[in-house]
PQR file with spaces between the fields and no chain letter, atoms N, CA, C, O and H, PARSE charges and radii, in Angstrom:
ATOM       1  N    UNK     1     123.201   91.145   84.204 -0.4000 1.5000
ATOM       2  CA   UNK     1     122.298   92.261   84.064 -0.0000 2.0000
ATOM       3  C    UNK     1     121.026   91.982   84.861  0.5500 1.7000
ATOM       4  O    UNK     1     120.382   91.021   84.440 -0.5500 1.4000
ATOM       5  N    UNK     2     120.651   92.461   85.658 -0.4000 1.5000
ATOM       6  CA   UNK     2     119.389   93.045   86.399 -0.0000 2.0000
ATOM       7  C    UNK     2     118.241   93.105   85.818  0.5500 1.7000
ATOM       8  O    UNK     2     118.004   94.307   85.946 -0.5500 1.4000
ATOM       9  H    UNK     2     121.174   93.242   86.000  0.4000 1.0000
ATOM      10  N    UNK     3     117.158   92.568   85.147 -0.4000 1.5000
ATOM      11  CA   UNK     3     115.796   93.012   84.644 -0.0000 2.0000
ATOM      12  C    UNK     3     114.729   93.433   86.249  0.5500 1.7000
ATOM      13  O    UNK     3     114.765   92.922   87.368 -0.5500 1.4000
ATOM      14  H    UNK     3     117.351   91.592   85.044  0.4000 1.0000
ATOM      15  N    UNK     4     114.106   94.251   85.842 -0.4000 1.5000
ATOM      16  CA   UNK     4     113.363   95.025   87.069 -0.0000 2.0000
ATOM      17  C    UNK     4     111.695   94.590   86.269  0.5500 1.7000
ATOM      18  O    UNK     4     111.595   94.493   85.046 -0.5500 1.4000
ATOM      19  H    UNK     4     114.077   94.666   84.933  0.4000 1.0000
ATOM      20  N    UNK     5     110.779   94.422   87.007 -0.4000 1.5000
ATOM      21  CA   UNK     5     109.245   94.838   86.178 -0.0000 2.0000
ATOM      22  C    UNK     5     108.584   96.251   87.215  0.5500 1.7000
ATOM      23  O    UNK     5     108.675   96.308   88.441 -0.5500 1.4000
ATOM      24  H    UNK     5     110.861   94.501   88.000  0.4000 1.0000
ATOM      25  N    UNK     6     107.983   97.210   86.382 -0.4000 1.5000
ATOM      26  CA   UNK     6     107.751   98.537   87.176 -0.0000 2.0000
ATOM      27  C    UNK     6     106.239   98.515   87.172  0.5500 1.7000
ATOM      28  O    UNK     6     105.604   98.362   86.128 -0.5500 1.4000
ATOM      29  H    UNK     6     107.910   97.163   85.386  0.4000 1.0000
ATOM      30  N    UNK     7     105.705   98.661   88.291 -0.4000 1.5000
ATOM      31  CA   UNK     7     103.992   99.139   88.381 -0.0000 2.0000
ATOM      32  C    UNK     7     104.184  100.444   88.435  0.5500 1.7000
ATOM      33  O    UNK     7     105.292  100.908   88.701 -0.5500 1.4000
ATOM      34  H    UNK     7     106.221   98.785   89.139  0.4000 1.0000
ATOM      35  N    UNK     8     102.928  101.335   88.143 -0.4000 1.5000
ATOM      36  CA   UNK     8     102.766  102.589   88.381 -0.0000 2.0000
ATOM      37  C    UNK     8     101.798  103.048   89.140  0.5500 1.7000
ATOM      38  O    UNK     8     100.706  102.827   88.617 -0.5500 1.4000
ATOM      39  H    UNK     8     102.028  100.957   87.927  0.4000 1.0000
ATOM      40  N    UNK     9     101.710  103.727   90.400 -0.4000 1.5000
ATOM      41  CA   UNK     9     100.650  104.120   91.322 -0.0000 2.0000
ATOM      42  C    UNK     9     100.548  105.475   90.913  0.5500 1.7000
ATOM      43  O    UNK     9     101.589  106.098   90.706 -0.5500 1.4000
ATOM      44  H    UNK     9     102.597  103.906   90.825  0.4000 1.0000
ATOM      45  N    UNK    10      99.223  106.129   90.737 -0.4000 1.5000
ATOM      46  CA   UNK    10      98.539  107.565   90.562 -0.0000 2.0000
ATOM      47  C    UNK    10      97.732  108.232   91.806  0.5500 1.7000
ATOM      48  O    UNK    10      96.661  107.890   92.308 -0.5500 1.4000
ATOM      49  H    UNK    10      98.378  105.623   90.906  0.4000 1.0000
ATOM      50  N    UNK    11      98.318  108.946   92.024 -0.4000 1.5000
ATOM      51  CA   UNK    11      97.381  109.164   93.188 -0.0000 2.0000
ATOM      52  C    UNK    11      96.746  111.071   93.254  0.5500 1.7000
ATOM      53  O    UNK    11      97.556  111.996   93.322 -0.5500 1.4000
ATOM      54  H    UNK    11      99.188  109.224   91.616  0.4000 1.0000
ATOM      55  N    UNK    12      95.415  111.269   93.221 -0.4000 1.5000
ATOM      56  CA   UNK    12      95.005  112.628   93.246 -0.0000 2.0000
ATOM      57  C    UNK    12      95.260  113.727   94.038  0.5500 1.7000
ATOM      58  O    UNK    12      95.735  113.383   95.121 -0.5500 1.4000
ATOM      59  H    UNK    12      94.758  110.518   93.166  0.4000 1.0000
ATOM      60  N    UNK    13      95.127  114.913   93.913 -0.4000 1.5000
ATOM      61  CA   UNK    13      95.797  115.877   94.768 -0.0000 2.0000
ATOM      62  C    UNK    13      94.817  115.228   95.837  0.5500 1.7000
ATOM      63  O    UNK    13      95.479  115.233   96.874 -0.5500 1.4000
ATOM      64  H    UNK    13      94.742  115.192   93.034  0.4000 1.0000
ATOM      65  N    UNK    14      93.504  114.641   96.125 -0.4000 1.5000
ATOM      66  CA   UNK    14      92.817  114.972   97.157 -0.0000 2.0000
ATOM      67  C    UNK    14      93.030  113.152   98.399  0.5500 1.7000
ATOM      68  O    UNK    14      92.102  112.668   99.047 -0.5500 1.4000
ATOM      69  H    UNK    14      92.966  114.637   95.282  0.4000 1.0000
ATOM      70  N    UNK    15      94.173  112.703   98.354 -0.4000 1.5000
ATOM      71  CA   UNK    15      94.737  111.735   98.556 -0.0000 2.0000
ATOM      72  C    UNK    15      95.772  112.121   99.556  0.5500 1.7000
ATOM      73  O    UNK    15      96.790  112.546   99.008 -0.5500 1.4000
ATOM      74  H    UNK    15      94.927  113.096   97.828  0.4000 1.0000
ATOM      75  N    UNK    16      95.812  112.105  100.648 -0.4000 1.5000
ATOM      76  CA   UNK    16      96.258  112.239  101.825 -0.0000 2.0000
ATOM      77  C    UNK    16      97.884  111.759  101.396  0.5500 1.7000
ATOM      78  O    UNK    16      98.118  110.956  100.493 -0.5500 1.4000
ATOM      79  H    UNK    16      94.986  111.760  101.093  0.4000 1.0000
ATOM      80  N    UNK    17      99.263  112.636  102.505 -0.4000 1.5000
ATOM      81  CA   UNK    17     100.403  112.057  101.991 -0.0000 2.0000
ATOM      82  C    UNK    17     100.614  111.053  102.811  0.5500 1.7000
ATOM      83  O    UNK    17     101.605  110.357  102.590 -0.5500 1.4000
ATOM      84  H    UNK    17      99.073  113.288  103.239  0.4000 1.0000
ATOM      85  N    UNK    18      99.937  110.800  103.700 -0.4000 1.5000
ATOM      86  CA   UNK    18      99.567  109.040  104.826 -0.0000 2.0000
ATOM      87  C    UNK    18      98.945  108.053  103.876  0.5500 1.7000
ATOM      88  O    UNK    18      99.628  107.047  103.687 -0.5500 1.4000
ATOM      89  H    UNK    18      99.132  111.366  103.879  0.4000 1.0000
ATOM      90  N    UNK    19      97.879  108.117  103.282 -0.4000 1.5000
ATOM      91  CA   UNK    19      97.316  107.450  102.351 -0.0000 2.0000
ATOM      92  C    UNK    19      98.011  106.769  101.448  0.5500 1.7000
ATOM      93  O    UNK    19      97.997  105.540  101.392 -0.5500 1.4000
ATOM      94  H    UNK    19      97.324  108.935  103.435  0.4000 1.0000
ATOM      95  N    UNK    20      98.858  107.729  100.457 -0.4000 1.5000
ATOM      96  CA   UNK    20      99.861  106.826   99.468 -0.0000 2.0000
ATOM      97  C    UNK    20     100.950  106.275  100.295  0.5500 1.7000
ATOM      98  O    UNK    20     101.276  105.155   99.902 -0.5500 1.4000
ATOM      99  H    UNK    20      98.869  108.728  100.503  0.4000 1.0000
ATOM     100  N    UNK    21     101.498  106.622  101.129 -0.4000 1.5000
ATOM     101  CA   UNK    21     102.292  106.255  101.992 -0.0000 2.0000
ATOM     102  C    UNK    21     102.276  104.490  102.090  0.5500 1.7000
ATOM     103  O    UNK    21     103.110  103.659  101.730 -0.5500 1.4000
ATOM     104  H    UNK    21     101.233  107.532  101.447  0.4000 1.0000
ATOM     105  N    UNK    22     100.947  104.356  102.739 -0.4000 1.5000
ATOM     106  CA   UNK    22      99.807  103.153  103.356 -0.0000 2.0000
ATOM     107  C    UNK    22      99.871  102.208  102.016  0.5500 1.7000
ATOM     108  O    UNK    22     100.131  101.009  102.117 -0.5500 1.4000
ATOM     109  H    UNK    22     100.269  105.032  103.031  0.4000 1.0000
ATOM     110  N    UNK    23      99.567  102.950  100.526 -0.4000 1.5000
ATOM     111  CA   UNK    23      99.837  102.186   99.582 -0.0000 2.0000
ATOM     112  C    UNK    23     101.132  101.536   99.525  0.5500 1.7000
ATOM     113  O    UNK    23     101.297  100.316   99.514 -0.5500 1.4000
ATOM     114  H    UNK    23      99.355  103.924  100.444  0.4000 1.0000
ATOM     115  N    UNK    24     101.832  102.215   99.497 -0.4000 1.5000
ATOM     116  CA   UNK    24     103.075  101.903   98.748 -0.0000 2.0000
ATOM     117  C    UNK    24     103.794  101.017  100.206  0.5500 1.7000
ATOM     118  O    UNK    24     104.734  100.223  100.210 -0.5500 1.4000
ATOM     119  H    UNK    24     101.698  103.206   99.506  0.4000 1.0000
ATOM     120  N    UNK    25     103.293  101.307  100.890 -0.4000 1.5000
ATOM     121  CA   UNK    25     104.005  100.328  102.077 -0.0000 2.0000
ATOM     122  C    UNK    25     103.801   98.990  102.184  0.5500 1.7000
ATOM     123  O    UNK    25     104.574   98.047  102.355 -0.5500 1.4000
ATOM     124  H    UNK    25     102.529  101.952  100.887  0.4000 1.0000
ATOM     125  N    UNK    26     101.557   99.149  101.932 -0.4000 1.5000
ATOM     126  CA   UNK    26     101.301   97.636  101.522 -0.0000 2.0000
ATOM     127  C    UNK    26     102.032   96.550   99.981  0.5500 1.7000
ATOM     128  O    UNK    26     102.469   95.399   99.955 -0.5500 1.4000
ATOM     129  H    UNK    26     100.929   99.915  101.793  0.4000 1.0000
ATOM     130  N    UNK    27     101.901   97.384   99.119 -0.4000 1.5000
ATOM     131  CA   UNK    27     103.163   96.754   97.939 -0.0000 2.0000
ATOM     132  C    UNK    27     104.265   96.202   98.412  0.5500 1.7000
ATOM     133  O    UNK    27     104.434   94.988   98.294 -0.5500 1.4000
ATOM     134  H    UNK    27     101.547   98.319   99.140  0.4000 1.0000
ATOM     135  N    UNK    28     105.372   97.165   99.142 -0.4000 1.5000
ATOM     136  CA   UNK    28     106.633   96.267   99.396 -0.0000 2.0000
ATOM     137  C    UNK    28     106.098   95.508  100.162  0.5500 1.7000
ATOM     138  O    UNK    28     105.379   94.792   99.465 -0.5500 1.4000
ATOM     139  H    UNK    28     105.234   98.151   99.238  0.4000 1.0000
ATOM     140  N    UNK    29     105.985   95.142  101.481 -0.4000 1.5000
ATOM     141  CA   UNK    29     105.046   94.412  102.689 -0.0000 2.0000
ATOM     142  C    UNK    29     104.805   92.949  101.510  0.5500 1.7000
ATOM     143  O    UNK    29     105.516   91.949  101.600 -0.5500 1.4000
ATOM     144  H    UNK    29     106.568   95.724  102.048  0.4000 1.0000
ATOM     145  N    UNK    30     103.669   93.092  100.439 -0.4000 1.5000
ATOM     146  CA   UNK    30     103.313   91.903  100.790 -0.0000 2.0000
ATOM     147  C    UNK    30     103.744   91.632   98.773  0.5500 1.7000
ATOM     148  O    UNK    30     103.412   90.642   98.121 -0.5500 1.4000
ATOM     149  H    UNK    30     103.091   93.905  100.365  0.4000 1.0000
ATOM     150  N    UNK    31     104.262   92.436   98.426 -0.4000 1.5000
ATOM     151  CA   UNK    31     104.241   92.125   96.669 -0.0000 2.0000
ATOM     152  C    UNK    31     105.577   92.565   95.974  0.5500 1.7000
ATOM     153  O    UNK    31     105.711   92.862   94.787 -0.5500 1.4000
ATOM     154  H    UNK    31     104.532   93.240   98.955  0.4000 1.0000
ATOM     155  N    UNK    32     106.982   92.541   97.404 -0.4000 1.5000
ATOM     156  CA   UNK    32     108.044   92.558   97.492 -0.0000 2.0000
ATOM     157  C    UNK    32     108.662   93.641   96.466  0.5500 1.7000
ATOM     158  O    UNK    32     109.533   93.343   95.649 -0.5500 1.4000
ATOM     159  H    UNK    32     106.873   92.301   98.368  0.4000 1.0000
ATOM     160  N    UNK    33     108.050   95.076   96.619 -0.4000 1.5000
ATOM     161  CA   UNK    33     107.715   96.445   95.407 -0.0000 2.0000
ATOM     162  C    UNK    33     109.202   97.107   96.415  0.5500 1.7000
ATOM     163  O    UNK    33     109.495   96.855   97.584 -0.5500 1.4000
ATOM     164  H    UNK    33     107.342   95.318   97.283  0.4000 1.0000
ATOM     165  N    UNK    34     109.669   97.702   95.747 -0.4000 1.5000
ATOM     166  CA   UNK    34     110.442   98.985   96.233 -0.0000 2.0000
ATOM     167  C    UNK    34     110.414  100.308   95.553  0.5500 1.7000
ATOM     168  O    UNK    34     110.502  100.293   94.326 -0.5500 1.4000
ATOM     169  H    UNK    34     109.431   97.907   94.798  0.4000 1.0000
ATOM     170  N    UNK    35     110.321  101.279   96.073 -0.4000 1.5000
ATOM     171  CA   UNK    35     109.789  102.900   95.724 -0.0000 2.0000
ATOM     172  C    UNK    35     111.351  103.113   94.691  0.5500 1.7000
ATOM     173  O    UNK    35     112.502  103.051   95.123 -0.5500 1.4000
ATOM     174  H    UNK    35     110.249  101.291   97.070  0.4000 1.0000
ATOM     175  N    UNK    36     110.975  103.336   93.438 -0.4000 1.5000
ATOM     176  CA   UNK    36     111.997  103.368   92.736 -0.0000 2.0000
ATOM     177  C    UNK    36     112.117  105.247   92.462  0.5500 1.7000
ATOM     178  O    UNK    36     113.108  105.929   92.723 -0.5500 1.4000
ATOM     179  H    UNK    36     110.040  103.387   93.087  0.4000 1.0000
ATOM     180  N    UNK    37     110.970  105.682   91.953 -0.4000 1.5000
ATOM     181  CA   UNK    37     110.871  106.670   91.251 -0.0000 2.0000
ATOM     182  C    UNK    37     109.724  108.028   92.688  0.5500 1.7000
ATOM     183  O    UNK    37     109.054  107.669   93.656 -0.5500 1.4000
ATOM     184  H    UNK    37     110.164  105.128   91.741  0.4000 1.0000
ATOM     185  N    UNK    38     109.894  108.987   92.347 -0.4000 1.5000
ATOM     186  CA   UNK    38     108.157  109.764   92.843 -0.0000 2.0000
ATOM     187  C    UNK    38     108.302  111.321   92.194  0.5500 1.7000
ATOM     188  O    UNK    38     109.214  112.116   92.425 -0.5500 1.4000
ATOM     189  H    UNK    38     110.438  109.279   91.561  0.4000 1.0000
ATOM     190  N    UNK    39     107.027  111.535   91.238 -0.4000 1.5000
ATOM     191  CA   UNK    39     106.951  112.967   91.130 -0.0000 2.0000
ATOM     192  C    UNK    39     105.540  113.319   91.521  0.5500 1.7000
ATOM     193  O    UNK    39     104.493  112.672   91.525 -0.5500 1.4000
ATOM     194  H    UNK    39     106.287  110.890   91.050  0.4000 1.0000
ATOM     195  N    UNK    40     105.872  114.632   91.868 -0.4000 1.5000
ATOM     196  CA   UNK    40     104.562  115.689   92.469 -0.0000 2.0000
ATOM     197  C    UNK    40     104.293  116.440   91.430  0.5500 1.7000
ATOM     198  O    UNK    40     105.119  117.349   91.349 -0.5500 1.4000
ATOM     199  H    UNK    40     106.723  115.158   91.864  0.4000 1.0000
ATOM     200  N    UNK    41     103.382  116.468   90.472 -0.4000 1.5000
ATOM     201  CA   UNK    41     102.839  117.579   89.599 -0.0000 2.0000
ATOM     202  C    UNK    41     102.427  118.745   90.003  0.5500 1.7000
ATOM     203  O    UNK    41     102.232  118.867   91.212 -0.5500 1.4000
ATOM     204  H    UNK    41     102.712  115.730   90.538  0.4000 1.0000
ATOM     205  N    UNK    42     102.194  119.861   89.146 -0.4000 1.5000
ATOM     206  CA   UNK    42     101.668  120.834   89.422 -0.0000 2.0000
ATOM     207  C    UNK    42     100.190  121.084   90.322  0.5500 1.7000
ATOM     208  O    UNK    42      99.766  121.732   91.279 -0.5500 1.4000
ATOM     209  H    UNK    42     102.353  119.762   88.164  0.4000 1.0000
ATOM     210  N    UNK    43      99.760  120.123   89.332 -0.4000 1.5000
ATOM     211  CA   UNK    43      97.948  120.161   90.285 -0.0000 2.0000
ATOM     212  C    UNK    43      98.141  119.015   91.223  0.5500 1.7000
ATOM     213  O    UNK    43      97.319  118.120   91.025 -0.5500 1.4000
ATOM     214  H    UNK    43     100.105  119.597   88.555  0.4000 1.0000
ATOM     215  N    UNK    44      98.872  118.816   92.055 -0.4000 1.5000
ATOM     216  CA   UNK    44      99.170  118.027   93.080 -0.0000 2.0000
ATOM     217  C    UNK    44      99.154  116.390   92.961  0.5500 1.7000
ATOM     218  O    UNK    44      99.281  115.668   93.951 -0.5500 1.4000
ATOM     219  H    UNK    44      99.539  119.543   92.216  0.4000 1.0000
ATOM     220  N    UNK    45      98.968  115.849   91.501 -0.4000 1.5000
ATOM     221  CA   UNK    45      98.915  114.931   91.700 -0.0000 2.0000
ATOM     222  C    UNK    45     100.028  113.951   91.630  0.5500 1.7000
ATOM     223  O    UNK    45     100.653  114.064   90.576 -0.5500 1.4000
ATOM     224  H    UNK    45      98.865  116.435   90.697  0.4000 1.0000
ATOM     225  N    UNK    46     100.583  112.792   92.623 -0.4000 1.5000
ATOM     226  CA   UNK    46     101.563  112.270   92.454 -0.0000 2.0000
ATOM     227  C    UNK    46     101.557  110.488   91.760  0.5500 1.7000
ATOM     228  O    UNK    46     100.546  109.848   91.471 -0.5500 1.4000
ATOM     229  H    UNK    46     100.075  112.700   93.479  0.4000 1.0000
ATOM     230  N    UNK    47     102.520  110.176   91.676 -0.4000 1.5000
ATOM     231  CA   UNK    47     102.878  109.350   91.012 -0.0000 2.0000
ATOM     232  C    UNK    47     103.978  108.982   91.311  0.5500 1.7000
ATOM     233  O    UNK    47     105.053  109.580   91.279 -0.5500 1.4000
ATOM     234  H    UNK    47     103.342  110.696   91.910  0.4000 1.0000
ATOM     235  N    UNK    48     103.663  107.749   91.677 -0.4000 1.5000
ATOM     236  CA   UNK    48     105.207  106.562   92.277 -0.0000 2.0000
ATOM     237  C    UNK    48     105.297  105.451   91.079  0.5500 1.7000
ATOM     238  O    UNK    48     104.453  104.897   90.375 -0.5500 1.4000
ATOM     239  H    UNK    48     102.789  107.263   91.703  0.4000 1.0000
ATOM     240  N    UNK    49     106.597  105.392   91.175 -0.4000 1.5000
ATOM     241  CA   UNK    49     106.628  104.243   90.420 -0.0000 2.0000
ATOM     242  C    UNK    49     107.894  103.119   91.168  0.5500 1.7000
ATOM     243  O    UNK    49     109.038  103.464   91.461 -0.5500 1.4000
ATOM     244  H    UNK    49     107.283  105.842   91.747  0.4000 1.0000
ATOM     245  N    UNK    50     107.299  101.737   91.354 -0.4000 1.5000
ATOM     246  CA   UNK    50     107.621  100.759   92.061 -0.0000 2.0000
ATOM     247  C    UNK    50     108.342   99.512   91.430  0.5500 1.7000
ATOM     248  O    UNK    50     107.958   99.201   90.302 -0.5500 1.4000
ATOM     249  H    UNK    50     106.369  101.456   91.116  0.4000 1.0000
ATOM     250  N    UNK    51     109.100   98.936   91.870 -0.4000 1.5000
ATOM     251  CA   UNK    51     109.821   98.068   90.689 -0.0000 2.0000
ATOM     252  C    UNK    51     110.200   96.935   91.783  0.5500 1.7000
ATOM     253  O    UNK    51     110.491   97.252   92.937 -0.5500 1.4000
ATOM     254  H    UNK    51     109.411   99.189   92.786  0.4000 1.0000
ATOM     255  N    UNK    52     110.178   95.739   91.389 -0.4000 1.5000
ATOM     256  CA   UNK    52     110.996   94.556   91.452 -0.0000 2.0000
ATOM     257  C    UNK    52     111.737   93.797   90.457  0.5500 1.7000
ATOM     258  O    UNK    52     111.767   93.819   89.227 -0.5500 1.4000
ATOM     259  H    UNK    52     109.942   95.481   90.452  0.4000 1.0000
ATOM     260  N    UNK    53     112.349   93.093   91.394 -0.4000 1.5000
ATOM     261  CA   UNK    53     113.807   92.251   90.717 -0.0000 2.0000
ATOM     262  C    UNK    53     113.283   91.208   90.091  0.5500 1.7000
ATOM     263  O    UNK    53     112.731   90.522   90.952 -0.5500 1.4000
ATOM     264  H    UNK    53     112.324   93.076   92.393  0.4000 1.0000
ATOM     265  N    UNK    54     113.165   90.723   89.028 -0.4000 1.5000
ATOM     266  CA   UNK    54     112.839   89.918   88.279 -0.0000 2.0000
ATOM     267  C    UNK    54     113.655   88.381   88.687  0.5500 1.7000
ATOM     268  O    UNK    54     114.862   88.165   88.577 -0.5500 1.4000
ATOM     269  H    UNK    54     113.613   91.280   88.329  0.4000 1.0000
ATOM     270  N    UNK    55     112.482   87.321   89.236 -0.4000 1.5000
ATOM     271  CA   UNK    55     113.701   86.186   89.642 -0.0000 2.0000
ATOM     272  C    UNK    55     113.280   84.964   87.890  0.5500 1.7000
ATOM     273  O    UNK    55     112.226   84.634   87.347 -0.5500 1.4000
ATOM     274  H    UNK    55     111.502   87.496   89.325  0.4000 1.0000
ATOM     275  N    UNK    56     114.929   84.645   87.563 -0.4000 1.5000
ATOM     276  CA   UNK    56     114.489   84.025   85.756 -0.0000 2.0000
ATOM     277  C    UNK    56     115.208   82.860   86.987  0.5500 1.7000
ATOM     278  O    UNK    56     116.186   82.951   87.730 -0.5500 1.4000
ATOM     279  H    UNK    56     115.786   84.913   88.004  0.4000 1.0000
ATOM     280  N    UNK    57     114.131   81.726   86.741 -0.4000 1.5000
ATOM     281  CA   UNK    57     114.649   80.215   87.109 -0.0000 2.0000
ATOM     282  C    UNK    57     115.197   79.332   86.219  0.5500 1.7000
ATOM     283  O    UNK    57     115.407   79.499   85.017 -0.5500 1.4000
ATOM     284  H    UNK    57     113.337   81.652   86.137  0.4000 1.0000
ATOM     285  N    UNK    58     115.360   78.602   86.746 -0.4000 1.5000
ATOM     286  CA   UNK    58     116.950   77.710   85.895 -0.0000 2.0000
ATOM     287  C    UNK    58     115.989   76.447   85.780  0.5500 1.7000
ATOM     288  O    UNK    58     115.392   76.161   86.818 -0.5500 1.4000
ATOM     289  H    UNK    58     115.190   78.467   87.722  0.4000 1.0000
ATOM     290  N    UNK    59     115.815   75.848   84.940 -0.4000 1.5000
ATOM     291  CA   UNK    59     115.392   74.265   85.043 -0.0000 2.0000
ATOM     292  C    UNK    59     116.578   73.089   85.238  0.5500 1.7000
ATOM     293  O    UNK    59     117.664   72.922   84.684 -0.5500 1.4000
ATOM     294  H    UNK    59     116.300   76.081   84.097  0.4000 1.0000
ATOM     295  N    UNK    60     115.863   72.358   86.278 -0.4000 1.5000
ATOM     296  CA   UNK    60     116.822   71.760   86.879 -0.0000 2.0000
ATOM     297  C    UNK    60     116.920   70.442   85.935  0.5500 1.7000
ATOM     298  O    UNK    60     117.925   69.905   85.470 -0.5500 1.4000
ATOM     299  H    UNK    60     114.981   72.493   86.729  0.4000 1.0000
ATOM     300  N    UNK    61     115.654   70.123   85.811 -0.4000 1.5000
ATOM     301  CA   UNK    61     115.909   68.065   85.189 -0.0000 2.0000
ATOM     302  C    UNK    61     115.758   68.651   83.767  0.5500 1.7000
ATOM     303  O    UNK    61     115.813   67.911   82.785 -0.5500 1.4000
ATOM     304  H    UNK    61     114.837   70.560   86.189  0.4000 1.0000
């Protein structure tokens, strides 16, 4: 089984669609995020939600 951990980005109607873009690009880029989810609300505001793969390490000694 797969465990994921999810951040959530908010972003205002007055937030460029380059802007979140720029976000969510810097996340995967450097905090290994992938765009899991995205809704657009009514009053324009959106919301991504980003998830990675959870790494569970093994102890060795």
């Amino acid at each position: 089984m797969t465990d994921y951990e999810y951040r959530i980005l908010t972003f205002d109607r007055h937030t460029s669609k380059a802007e979140a873009r720029q976000a969510v690009r810097e996340h995967a880029e450097y905090g290994r995020w992938e765009l899991s989810r995205t809704v657009v609300y009514e009053g324009g505001v959106r919301r991504m939600w980003l998830r990675r793969r959870i790494m569970r390490v093994q102890r060795t000694a």
